[in-house]
C-alpha positions in Angstrom: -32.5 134.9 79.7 -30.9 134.3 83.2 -28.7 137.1 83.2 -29.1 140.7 82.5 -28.1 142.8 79.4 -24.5 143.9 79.7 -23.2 140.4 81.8 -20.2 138.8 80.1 -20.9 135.7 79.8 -18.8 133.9 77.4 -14.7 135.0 76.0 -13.4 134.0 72.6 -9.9 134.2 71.4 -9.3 134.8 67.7 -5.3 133.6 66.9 -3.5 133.1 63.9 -2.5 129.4 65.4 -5.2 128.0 67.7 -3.7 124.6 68.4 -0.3 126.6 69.6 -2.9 128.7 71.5 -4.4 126.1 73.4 -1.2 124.3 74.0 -0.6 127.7 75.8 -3.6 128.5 77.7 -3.7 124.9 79.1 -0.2 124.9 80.5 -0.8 128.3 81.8 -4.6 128.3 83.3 -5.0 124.9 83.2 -7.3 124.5 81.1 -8.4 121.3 78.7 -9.9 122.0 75.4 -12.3 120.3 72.8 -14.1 120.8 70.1 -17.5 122.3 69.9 -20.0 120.0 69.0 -21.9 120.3 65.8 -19.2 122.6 64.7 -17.8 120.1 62.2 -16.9 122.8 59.3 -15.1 124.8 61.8 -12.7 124.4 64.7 -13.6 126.0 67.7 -12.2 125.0 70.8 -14.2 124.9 73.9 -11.7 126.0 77.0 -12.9 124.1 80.5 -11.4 125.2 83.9 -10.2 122.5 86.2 -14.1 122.9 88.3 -15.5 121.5 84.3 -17.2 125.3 83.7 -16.8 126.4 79.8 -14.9 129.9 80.4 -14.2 130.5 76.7 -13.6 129.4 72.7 -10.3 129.3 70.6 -10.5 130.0 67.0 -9.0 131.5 63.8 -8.2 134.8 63.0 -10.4 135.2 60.3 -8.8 135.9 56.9 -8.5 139.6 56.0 -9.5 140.6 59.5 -7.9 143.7 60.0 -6.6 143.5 63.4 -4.4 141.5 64.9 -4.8 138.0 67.1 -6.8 139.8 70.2 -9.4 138.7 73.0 -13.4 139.3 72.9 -16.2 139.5 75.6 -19.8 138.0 74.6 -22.2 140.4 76.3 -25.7 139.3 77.2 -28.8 140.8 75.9 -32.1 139.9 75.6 -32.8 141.3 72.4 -30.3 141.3 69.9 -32.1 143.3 67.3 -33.1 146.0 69.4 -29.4 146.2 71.1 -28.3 146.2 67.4 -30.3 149.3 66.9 -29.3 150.7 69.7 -25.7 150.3 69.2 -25.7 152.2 65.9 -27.5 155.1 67.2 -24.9 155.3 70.3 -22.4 156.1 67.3 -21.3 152.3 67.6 -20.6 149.9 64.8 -22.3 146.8 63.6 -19.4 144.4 61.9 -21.1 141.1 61.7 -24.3 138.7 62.6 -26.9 138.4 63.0 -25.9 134.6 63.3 -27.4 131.5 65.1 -25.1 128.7 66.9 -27.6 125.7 67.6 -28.3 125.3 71.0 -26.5 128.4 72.2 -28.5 131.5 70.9 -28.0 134.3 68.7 -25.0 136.5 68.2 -23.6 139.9 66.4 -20.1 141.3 66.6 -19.8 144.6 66.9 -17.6 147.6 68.5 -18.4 151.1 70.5 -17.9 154.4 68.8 -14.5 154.2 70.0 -13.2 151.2 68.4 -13.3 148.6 70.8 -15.0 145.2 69.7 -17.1 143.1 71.5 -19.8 140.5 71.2 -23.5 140.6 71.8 -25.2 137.6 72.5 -29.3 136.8 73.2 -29.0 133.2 74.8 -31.7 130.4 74.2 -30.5 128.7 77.5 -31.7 130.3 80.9 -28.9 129.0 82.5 -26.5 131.6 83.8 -22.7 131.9 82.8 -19.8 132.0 85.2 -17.3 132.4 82.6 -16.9 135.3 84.5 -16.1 134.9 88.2 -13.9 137.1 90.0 -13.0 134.8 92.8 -13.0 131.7 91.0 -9.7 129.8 90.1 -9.4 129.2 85.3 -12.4 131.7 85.7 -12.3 135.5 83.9 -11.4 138.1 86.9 -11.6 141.0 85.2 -12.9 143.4 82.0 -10.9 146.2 81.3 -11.6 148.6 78.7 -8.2 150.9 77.4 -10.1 153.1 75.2 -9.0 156.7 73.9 -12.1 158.6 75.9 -13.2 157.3 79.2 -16.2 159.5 79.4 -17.8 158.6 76.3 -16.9 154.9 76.7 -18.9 154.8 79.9 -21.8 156.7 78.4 -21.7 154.4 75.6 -21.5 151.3 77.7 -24.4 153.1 80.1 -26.7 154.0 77.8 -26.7 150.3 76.0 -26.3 148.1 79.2 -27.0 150.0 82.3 -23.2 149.7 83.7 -22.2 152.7 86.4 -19.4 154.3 87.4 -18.2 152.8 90.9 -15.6 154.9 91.6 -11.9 156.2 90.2 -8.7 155.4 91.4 -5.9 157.4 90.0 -2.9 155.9 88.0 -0.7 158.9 88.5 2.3 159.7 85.7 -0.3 161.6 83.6 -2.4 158.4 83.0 -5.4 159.6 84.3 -8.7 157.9 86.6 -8.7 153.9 86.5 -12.3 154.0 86.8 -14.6 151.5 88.0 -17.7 149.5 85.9 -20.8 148.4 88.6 -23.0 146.1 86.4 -25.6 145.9 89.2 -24.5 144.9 92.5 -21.1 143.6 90.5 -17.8 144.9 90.2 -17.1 143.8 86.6 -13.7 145.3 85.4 -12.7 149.0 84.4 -12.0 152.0 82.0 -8.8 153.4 81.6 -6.9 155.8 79.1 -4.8 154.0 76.6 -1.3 154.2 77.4 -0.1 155.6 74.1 -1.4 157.9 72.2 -2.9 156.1 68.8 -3.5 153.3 70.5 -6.6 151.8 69.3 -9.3 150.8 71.8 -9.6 147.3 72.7 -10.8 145.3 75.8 -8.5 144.0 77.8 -9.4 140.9 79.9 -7.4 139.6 83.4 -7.8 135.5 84.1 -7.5 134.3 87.7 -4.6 132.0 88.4 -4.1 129.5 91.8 -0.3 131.5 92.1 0.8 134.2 90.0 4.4 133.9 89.9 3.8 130.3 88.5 1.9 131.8 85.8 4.5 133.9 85.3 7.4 131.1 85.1 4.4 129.0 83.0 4.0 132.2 80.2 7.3 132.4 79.9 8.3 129.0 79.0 5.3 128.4 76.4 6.6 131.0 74.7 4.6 134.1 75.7 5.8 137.7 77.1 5.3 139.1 80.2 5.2 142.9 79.4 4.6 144.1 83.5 4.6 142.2 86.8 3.9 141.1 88.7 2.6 144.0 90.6 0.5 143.8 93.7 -3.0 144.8 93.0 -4.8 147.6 95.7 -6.5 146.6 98.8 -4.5 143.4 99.1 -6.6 141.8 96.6 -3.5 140.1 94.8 -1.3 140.4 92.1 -1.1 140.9 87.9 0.8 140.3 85.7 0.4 142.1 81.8 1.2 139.6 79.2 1.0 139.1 75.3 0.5 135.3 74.1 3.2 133.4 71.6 0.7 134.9 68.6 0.6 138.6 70.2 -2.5 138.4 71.8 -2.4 141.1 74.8 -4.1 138.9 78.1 -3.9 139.6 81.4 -3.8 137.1 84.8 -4.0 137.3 88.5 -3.7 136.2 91.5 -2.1 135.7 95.0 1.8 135.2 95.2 2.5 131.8 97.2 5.8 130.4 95.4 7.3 133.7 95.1 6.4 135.3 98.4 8.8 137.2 100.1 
């Protein structure tokens, strides 16, 4: 495939109301949704940024999950069995898949030895994904892993994909290093300690936005929360804001502050 193992390439939210979900998510990123062809026995919504890329899918919570409505990253491989393997003797988990979706590829969902869940996925398309774009407006900006061990989170994540640490900023108040994933020559997101203690692992996932403090007013009135923000982000790169969706999913958006400025 186009992209290397350990690019994330597709996100997928799992809520206990997708319709209500996507009513959000378009009024706040703008996005429109359909359904996924030849996907008739289920509904999965396709969301498409304003530029027509496919950033992510919408669908339900599956029955008896076990966690709540949350955010997921697809991961590229380009061997699902052997990354399979290779997850389970990191000390990860293997929760489901192998499974085909015509004209997409193969899949698996799984999580690291810490808890956190994500998605492997072996394309049969050699086309490359910008679901994730940093810079890109209805794009995904960041990946952010809150985990309950940074150091053997990035071992995991380094052993199975390659990613590096690219530095460490810290977060002061006893939170510890923010540090830095390099997925090649990429920036892709971070690691950071879970702010409290029993928290489970999860990854956390930042969505770029044309003004954040429209966002803001947007999240608000759909019926979401906005937990933190915004706060301006380091090196004048913009501004965040922490959010939970009107079904409880934690999601995160950025981006610079035009309506609100100062």
């Amino acid at each position: 495939m186009a992209q290397r193992n350990g690019a994330p390439v597709w996100y997928e939210l799992l809520s206990s109301a997708p319709d209500a979900a996507c009513a959000f998510y378009g009024r706040v990123m703008g996005w429109s949704f359909a359904q996924m062809p030849g996907a008739a026995d289920m509904a999965y919504h396709i969301g498409t940024a304003a530029d027509g890329v496919d950033i992510c899918g919408i669908m339900d919570l599956p029955e008896g999950a076990g966690f709540a409505p949350t955010w997921a990253a697809y991961f590229a491989v380009d061997d699902l069995d052997a990354m399979l393997e290779k997850v389970k003797s990191l000390g990860g988990a293997h929760h489901m898949g192998p499974q085909d979706i015509p004209d997409v590829g193969r899949f698996a969902f799984v999580a690291d030895p810490q808890g956190a869940m994500f998605y492997l996925l072996e394309s049969s398309s050699d086309a490359p994904s910008t679901a994730f774009a940093a810079d890109k407006v209805g794009h995904c900006s960041w990946n952010e892993l809150v985990t309950s061990d940074q150091k053997a989170g990035l071992d995991f994540y380094a052993a199975l994909f390659g990613w590096a640490k690219a530095g460490a900023m810290p977060m002061g108040d006893g939170m510890g290093d923010y540090t830095f994933i390099g997925h090649g020559d990429a920036l892709i997101g971070a690691i950071m300690d879970a702010p409290q203690k029993g928290m489970p692992p999860f990854w956390n996932f930042a969505f770029l936005v044309a003004d954040i403090d429209v966002a803001k007013t947007a999240v608000e009135d759909a019926g979401g929360t906005v937990r933190m923000g915004p706060m301006e982000l380091p090196d004048d790169s913009g501004w965040l804001i922490q959010t939970t969706d009107p079904q409880g999913a934690i999601v995160m958006f950025t981006g610079p502050r035009i309506a609100g400025a100062a």
